[in-house]
Legacy VTK file of the C-alpha trace (Angstrom):
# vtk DataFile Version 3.0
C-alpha trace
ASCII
DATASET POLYDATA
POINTS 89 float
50.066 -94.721 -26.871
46.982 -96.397 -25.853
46.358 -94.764 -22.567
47.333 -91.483 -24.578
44.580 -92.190 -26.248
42.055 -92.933 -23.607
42.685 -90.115 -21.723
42.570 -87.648 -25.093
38.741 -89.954 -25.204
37.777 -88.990 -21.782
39.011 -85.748 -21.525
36.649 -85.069 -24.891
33.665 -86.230 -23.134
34.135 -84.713 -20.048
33.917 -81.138 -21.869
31.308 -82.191 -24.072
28.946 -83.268 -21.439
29.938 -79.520 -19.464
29.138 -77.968 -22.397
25.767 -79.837 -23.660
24.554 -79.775 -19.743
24.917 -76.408 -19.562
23.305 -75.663 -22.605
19.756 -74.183 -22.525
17.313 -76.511 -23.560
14.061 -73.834 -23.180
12.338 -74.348 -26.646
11.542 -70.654 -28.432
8.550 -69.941 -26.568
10.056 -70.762 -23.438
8.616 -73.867 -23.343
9.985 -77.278 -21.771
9.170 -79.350 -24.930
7.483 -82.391 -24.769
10.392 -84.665 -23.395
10.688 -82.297 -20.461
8.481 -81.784 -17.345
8.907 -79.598 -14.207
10.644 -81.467 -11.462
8.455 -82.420 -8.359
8.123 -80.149 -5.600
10.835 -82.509 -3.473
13.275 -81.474 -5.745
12.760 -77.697 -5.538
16.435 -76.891 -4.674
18.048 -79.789 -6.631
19.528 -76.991 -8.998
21.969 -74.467 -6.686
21.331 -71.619 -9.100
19.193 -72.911 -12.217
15.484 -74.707 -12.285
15.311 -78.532 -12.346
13.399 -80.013 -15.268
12.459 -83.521 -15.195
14.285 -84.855 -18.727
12.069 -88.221 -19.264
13.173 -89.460 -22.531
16.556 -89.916 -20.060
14.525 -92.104 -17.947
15.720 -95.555 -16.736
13.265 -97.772 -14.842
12.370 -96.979 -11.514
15.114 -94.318 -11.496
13.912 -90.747 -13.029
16.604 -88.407 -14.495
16.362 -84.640 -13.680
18.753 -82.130 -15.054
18.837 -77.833 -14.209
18.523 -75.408 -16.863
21.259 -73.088 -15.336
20.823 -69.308 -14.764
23.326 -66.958 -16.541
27.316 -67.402 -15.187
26.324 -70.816 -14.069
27.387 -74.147 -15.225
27.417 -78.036 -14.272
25.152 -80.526 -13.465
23.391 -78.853 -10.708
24.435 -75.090 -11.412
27.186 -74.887 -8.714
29.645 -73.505 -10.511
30.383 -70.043 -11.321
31.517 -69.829 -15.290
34.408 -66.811 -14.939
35.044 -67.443 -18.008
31.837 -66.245 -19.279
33.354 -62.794 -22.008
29.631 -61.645 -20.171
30.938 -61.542 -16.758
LINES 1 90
89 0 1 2 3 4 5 6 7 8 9 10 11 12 13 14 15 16 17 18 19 20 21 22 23 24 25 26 27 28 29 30 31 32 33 34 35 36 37 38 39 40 41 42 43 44 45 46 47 48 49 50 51 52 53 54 55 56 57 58 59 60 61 62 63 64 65 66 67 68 69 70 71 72 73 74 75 76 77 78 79 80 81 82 83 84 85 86 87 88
């Protein structure tokens, strides 16, 4: 029962973080927002098919986070995979 449950647990994460990282997080005016900075220029092709913002309220010391805003029929942490399940594919 326990491990039933653990899995159920993960298996409810897992999906939410796919869905919230593929979520655009562009503000109205197609702005970054103010927690959100373009990634540097090393990290130009970080995203496969999305840009990489730099996310720095996610910061940890010494260690930066950068996520990809994902272009359409894209999803996943770094835009590599193609969402066929998209009803606008």
């Amino acid at each position: 029962m326990k491990d039933s449950y653990i899995s159920i647990v993960i298996a409810y994460l897992m999906v939410t973080f796919i869905l919230v990282s593929s979520m655009p997080i562009e503000g109205e005016k197609g702005e970054l927002g103010p927690h959100r900075l373009p990634c540097p220029p090393e990290y130009a092709n970080y995203c496969f098919n999305g840009k990489c913002v730099h996310v720095v309220a996610q910061d940890e010391p010494g260690k930066p986070c950068y996520s990809c805003i994902c272009d359409k029929f894209y999803i996943g942490k770094r835009c590599g995979t193609l969402d066929l399940t998209n009803p606008d594919f």
